[in-house]
N, C-alpha and C positions, 0 to 999 in steps of 0.2 A: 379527721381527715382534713381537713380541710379547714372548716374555721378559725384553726387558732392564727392563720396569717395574718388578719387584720393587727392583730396586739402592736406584732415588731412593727408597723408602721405607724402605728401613731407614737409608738415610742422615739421612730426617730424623729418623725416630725417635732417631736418636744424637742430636740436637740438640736437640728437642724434649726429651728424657729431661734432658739434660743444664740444658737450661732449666726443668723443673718441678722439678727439684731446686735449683735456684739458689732460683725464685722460695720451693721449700716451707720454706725458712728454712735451710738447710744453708751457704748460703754469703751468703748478704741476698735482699731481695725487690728485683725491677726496679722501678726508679722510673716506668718508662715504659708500666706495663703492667697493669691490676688484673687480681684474680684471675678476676672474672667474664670477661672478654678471652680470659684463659688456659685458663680453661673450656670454654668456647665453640668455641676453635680444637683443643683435646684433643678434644671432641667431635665436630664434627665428622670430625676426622683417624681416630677409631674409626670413623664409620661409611664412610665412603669406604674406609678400607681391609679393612673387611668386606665391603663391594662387590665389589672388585678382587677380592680370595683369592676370592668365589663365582662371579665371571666366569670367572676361570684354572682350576678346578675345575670347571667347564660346558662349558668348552673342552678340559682334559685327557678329561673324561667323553664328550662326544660329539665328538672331532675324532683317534678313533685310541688317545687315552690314550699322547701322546708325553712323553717324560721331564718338559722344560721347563717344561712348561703346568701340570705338577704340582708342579714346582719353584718355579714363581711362587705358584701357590697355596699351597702351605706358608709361604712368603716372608710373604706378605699378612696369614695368618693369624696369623705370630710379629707379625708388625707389629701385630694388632688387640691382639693379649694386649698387647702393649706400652703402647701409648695406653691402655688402660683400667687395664695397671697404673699408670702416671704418675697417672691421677683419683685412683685409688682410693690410691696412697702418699701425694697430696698432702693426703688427707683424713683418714686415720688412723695413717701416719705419716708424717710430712712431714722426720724426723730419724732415722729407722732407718737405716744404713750398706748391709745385707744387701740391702734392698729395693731400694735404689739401684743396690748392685753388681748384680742380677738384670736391672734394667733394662737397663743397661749390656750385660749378654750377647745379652740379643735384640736390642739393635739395633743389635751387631754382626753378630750373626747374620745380621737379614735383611739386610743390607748383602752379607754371603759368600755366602749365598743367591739373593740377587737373581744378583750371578755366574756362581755356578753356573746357572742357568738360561740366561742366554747363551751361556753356553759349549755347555753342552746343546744349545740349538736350533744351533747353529755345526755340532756333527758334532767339537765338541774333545774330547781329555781333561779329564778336569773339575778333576783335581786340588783336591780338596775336603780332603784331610786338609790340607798345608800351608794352607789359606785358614786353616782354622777352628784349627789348632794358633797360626796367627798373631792371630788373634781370642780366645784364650784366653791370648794373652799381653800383647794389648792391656788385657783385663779385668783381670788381674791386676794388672798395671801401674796400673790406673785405682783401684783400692784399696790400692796401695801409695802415690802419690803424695795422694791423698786422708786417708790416716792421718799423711802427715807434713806434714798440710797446706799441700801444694804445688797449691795452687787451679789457677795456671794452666795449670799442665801438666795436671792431671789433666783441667778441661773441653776441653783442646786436643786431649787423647786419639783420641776418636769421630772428630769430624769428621777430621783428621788421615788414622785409617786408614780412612775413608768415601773419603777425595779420592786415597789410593793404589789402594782397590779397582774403583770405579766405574771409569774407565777401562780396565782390563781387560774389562769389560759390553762396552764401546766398540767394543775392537778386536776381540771375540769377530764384533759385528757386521758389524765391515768386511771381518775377514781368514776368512767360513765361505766355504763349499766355491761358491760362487756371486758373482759379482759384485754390491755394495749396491744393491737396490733404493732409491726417495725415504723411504719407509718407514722403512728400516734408519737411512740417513743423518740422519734424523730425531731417530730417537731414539737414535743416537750421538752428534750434535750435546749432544741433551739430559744425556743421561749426562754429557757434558766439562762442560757447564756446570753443572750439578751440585758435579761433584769439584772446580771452580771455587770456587762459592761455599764447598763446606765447607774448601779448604784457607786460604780469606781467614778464615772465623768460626774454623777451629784456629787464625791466625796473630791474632786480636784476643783469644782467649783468652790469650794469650802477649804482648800486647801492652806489659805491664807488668813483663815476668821471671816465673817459673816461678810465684812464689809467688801471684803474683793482686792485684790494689787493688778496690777498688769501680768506679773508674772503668773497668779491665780486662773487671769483668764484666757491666757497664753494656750497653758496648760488643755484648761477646759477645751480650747475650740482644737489643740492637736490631735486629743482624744474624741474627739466628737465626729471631725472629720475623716479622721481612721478608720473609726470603727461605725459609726451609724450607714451610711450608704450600702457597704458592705453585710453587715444584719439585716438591714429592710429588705435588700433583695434577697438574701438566703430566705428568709423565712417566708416570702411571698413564694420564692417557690417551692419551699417545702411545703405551702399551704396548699398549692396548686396541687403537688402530689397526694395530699391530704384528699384532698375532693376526689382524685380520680381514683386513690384506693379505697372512700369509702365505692364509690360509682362499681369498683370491678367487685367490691366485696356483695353489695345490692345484684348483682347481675349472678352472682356466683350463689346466692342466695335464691333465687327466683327460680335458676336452671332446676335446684334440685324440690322444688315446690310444685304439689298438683293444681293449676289455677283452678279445677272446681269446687274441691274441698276445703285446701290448704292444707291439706297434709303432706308429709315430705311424699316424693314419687318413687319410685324404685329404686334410683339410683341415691337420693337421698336417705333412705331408708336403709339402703343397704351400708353406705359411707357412715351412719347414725351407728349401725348396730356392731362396726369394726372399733370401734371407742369405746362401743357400752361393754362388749366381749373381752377386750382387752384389762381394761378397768378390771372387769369381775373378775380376770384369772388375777390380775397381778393382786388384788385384795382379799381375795380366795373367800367373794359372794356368789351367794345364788342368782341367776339369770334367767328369767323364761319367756317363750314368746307366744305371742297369742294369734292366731289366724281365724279370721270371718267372712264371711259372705251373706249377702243379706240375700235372703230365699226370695225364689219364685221373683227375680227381678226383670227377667224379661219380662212376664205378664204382666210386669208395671208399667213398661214401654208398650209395648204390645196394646195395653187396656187404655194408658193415662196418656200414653206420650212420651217423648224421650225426655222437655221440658219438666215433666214429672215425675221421672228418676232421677236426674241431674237434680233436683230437689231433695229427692231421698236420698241420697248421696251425704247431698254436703249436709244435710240436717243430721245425720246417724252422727256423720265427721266431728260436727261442733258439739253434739254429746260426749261423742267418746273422748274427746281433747279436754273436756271438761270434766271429765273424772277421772285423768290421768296423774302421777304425781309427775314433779319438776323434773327429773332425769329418764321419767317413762318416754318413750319414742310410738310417734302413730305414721304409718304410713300408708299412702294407697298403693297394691303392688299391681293393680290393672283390673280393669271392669268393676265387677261389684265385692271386690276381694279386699280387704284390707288387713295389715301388718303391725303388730304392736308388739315394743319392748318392753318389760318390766323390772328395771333393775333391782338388785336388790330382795327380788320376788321369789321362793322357795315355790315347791308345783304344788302344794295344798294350799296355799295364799295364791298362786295364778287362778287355780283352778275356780276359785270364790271370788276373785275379779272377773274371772269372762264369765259366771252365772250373772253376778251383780249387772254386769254390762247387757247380757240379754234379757233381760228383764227391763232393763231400763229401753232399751230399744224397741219392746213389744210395747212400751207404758209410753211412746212418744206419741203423742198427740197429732192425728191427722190433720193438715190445714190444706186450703183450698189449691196447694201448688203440689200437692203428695199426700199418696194415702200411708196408711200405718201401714208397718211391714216388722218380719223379726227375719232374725240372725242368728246362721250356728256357728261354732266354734270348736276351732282344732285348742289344744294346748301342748307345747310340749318344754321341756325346761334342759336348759345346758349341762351335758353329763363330763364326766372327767375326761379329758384328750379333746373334746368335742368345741371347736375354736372358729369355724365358719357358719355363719348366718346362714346360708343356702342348707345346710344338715337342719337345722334346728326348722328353719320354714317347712322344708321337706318331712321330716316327722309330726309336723302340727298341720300340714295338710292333708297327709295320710288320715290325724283324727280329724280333720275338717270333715275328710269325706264320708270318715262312719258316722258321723252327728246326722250329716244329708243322709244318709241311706237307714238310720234309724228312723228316719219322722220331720225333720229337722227344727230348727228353731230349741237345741238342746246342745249342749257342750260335752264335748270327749276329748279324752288326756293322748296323748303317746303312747302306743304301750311299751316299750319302756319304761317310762317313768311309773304309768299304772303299775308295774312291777315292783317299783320301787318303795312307792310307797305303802303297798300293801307288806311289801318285806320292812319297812320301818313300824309300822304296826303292830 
């Protein structure tokens, strides 16, 4: 969502850095370009990217204070120091070596920065030492080849490792723990072309052999100045939109979440089992669902407390989710009733899931916030035509309720399906 913004900024600041040094006299001035121009677009690029670093720092502040958010913010911020030191060297030294080389560091920096933030929001290792050990060998490099006045190589430097790093942003996006959102895609898109353009301006730095011509660097700052201003702000603000769709994707998440349990709530539950239903006709599997209630819960409230079932609750909750498989669905459908999908599940395999599960429920261990309690169970399993979630709960409630008027704290099928399977038999 959001993260990968930082990258395109430190990539242009490589470019940018590398262009106000060309034009501050270190290697000629662009023929294409007056200082005012050059001014103007440094300026601006300081304020936007003081924007970004205090958006990403608004968002690490009030959104959890997730690594990323704070990583971009950092990112932003080297970025700002960087543009204003680009003003400020081209004004008071426009030929000091050291000040150049500094430049040089941040915005590599933010380039391994921007990175690292992707990777962060992805759920990667971050792998931060090799980035930046490779970044301090690119600087190095950049004043070695600078001292033996090898022009070209040394402005091909930045962009070069900007167009190795950014793609890495890329794949942090596509390859996190979730399938790409339009969002993500977006701004992976951006990121490639990004690394795009900076590995064309490293190859027209180089365009004339190592050493550099006028014409080499001619070149280099047409393209630099085309395209870099233009990138940094696309992808800050695709970064932007980054954060606010993971932001509406987290809120859209939470809507359909029971804050006592953490089981999905009705509505999520319901939206769960129009996917699992679907899936199962078009793969032509078995589907069943399970319905419970844990007995005798008011006298929990009633004897304990209400503190004392909201206890018993979420403890039954973090059981059952715990002996669920990966595509199974748990949900709370209201009071002490809860809802489970079993993909994949045939009704003699449900039906030995919800015994396993009440057993396991009677076998929980009383603690000082909740006493033991058990739970009966409807089953009932998806029959041919049979395509809405509300049919299937309705028949596994019907067995809910012979389980309660049997005794309860004992599991019963559908009868339908009890038909069925007595006719497979």
């Amino acid at each position: 969502m959001i993260g990968s913004r930082t990258m395109p900024q430190g990539r242009r600041r490589c470019g940018v850095c590398q262009a106000s040094r060309l034009r501050d006299g270190k290697l000629g001035h662009p023929k294409t370009r007056n200082m005012s121009q050059v001014g103007l677009i440094l300026c601006a690029l300081v304020v936007v990217s003081a924007v970004l670093g205090l958006v990403q720092l608004l968002a690490w502040k009030m959104l959890g204070k997730r690594r990323h958010a704070l990583i971009w913010a950092c990112c932003y911020g080297v970025a700002t120091v960087q543009w204003c030191g680009n003003i400020a060297g081209s004004l008071l030294a426009p030929r000091n070596p050291i000040i150049w080389l500094v430049l040089t560091a941040l915005a590599l920096s933010t380039a391994i920065l921007s990175t690292l933030g992707y990777r962060a929001r992805a759920g990667m290792r971050l792998g931060a030492v090799p980035l930046f050990c490779a970044g301090a060998a690119a600087t190095v490099a950049t004043g070695i080849t600078g001292f033996f006045h090898l022009t070209g190589l040394m402005i091909a430097i930045v962009p070069l490792f900007a167009s190795v790093v950014l793609p890495l942003g890329a794949l942090a996006l596509l390859k996190g723990k979730s399938p790409p959102n339009l969002a993500e895609y977006c701004n992976a898109a951006a990121l490639c072309l990004f690394a795009s353009f900076e590995f064309v301006v490293g190859l027209a730095g180089l365009s004339d052999g190592i050493g550099g011509t006028e014409r080499s660097i001619a070149l280099y700052n047409r393209l630099l100045f085309a395209g870099i201003p233009a990138l940094f702000v696309a992808t800050g603000l695709l970064a932007t939109f980054l954060q606010a769709a993971d932001l509406a994707n987290e809120m859209e998440k939470r809507a359909a979440i029971d804050p006592l349990t953490g089981a999905l709530n009705r509505r999520g539950f319901a939206e769960a089992a129009v996917v699992r239903i679907e899936a199962a006709r078009r793969l032509d599997l078995p589907l069943s669902v399970l319905v419970l209630d844990v007995d005798r819960f008011k006298a929990v409230n009633d004897r304990f407390g209400h503190a004392a079932g909201d206890a018993v609750l979420a403890r039954v909750a973090r059981f059952i989710a715990d002996e669920l498989g990966e595509l199974d669905v748990l949900g709370r459908l209201g009071g002490e009733e809860f809802g489970i999908i079993l993909a994949n599940t045939s009704a003699r395999r449900a039906l030995k899931m919800a015994d396993r599960l009440r057993e396991g429920i009677g076998d929980l261990a009383p603690d000082l916030n909740s006493p033991a309690v058990t739970a009966s169970f409807g089953v009932a399993t998806m029959q041919p035509g049979e395509d809405a979630i509300e049919t299937l709960i309705n028949r596994a409630d019907r067995a809910l309720y012979a389980a309660k008027a049997a005794g309860r704290d004992r599991v019963r099928m559908a009868e339908e399906d009890r038909l069925l399977i007595a006719t497979a038999a």
